[in-house]
N, C-alpha and C positions, 0 to 999 in steps of 0.2 A: 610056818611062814606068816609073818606078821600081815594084816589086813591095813595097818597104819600106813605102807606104804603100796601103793597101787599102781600098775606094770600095764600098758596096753600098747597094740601095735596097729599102728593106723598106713598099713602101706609098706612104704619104706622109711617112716616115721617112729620112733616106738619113744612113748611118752610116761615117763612115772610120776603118781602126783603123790607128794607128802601129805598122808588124809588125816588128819588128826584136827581140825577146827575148832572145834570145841576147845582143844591147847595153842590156838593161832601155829599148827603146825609141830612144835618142840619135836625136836628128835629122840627118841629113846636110844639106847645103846641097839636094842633089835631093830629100828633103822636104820642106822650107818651100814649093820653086818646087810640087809636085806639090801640095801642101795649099791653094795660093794659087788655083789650075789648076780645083780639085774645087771652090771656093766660084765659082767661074767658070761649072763646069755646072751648080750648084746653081740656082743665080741664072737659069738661062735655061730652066730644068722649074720651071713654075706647079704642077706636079702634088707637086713634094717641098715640104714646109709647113714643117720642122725637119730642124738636123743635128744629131747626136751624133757627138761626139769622143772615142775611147777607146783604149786603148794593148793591145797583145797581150799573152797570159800574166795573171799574177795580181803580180809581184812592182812593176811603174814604168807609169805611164800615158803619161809622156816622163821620162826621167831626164837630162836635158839635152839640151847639143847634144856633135855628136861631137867631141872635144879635138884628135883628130890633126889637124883639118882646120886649125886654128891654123899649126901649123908654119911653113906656106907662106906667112904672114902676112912682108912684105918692106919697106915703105912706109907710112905713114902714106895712101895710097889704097884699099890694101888692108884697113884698119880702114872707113873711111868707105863703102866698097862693100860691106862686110859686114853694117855696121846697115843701109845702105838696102835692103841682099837680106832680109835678116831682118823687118825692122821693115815692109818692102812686103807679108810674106805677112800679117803679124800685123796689119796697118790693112784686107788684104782680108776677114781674118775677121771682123775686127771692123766692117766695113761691108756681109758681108753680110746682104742684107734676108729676111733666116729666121732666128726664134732659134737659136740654138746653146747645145748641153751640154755641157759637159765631165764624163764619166765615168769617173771616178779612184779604180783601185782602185793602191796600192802609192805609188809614189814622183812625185812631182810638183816636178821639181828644176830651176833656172837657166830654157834655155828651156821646158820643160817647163810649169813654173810659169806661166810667159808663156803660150804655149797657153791655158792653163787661165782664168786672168784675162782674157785676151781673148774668151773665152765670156762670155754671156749669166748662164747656170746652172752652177752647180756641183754635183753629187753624189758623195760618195766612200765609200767602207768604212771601217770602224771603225781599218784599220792603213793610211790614208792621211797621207801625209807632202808638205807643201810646202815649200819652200825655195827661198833665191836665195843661194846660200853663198857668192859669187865673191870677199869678202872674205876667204875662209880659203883657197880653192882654185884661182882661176886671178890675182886682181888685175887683171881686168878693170871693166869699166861696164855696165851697163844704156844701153839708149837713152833719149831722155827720154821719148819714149812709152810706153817699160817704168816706168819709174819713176812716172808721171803713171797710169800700170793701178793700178798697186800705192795711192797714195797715195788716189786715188778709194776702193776697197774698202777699204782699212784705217784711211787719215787718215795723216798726215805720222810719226807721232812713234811709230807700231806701225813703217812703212816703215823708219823708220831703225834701230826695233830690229831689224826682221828682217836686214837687210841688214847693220848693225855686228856682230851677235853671231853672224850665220853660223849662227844654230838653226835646226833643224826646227819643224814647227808642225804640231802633232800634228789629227787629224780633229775633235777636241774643240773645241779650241783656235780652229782656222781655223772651226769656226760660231761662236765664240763671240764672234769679232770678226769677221765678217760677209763671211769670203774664202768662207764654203762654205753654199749653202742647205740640204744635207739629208745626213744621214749614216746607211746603208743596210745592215744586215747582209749579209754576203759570198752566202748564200741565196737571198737574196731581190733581190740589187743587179738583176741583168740585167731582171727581171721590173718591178722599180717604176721604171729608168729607162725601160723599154719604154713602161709606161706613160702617164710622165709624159709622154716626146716625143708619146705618143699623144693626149695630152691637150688639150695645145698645140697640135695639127695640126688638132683639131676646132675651133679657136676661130677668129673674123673673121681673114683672114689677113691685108688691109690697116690693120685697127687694131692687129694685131700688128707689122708691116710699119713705120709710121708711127712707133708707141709709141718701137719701136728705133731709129729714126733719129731723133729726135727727143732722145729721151736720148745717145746717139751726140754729135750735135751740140753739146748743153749741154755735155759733158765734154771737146768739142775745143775748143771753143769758152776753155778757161781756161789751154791748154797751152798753153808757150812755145813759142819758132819752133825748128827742129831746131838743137843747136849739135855741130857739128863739131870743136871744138876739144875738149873736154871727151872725146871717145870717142876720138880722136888721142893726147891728154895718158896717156889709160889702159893704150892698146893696143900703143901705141908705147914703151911704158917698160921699165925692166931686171925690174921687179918681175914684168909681164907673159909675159913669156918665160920666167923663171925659177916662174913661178907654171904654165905648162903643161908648163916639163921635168919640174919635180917630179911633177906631177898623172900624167905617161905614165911616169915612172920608180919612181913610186907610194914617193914617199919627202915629209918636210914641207920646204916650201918655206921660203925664207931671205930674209926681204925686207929690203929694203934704201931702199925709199922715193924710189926715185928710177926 
């Protein structure tokens, strides 16, 4: 059991923080399984009513996923087994039957972002930041359930900006178009998301329960079937490769479009 990611249960609260600071959070592959694992024991305690999801330190809540893990990237199998490990923990979160929050103080970046969108609620601080930059920085894909997250909460034509222009999207910003419900003095943050999950925890737990899978459903219910070829065509290309040398050699990448 990875120590990166940390499981507590506060009540009828239970709270995971993504502990890695020292990497502004990144995900390793043994987080995603470890995250996928925790909505696993969630799910089987009647007694925990809501999770909260939150990243250690003050500066990233997930600042992506880890780049070096790329490298080993070989095959066109190797892309395809990576969305389905990915994309397996991000459909557990997002099915399971306990709200979930995402509480985002700092940086909320690539998977990160994903995390986040896959919650329920979103709360962040005033110097929160989301993004999905892959167009500037690795020349990879989303999955189309990452993409179909994003499009839900923002609408097509925000998705495409975020994603062509490679901006950040400031706390302001993401309530303004409807990625974030509430934005929390740094103060006060820990106190009113307390409360909020508190909140939530005291309410009907099966019309809670129901509401979410029921909204769940509607939004799966418009997604395409997974294509395989489109995360092959991304992951497998020159741009890709040269989009993670640059990224670990911290210099700008050279793309070449092919």
């Amino acid at each position: 059991m990875t120590k990166d990611v940390l499981f507590e249960r506060r009540g009828r609260v239970a709270w995971v923080t993504f502990n890695r600071p020292e990497a502004r959070n990144a995900m390793t592959f043994a987080m995603y399984d470890r995250l996928a694992s925790i909505c696993d024991e969630v799910e089987a305690d009647p007694e925990i009513r809501v999770l909260v999801l939150t990243g250690a330190g003050e500066k990233a809540f997930v600042a992506g996923t880890d780049i070096s893990q790329f490298r080993a990237f070989s095959g066109p199998q190797d892309a395809i087994d990576y969305e389905a490990r990915i994309e397996g923990a991000l459909a557990r979160l997002e099915s399971l039957a306990r709200p979930t929050i995402a509480a985002v103080r700092g940086y909320a970046v690539g998977g990160g972002a994903q995390i986040a969108l896959t919650c329920d609620l979103r709360v962040c601080t005033p110097d929160a930041k989301f993004g999905v930059p892959i167009a500037r920085t690795l020349g990879n894909a989303l999955s189309m359930s990452g993409y179909a997250r994003l499009v839900d909460l923002v609408g097509p034509a925000r998705a495409k900006a975020i994603i062509f222009t490679a901006d950040m999207v400031t706390a302001e910003q993401a309530q303004a178009i409807g990625l974030v419900n509430e934005i929390v003095a740094p103060e006060e943050f820990q106190e009113r998301v307390s409360a909020l999950a508190e909140k939530i925890a005291g309410h009907a737990p099966i019309t809670l329960q129901v509401t979410k899978e029921s909204v769940r459903r509607v939004l799966h219910s418009r997604r395409p079937p997974r294509d395989t070829d489109l995360m092959v065509r991304a992951y497998m290309s020159e741009d890709f490769k040269e989009g993670v040398d640059a990224f670990l050699e911290k210099r700008k990448p050279d793309w070449k479009g092919r």
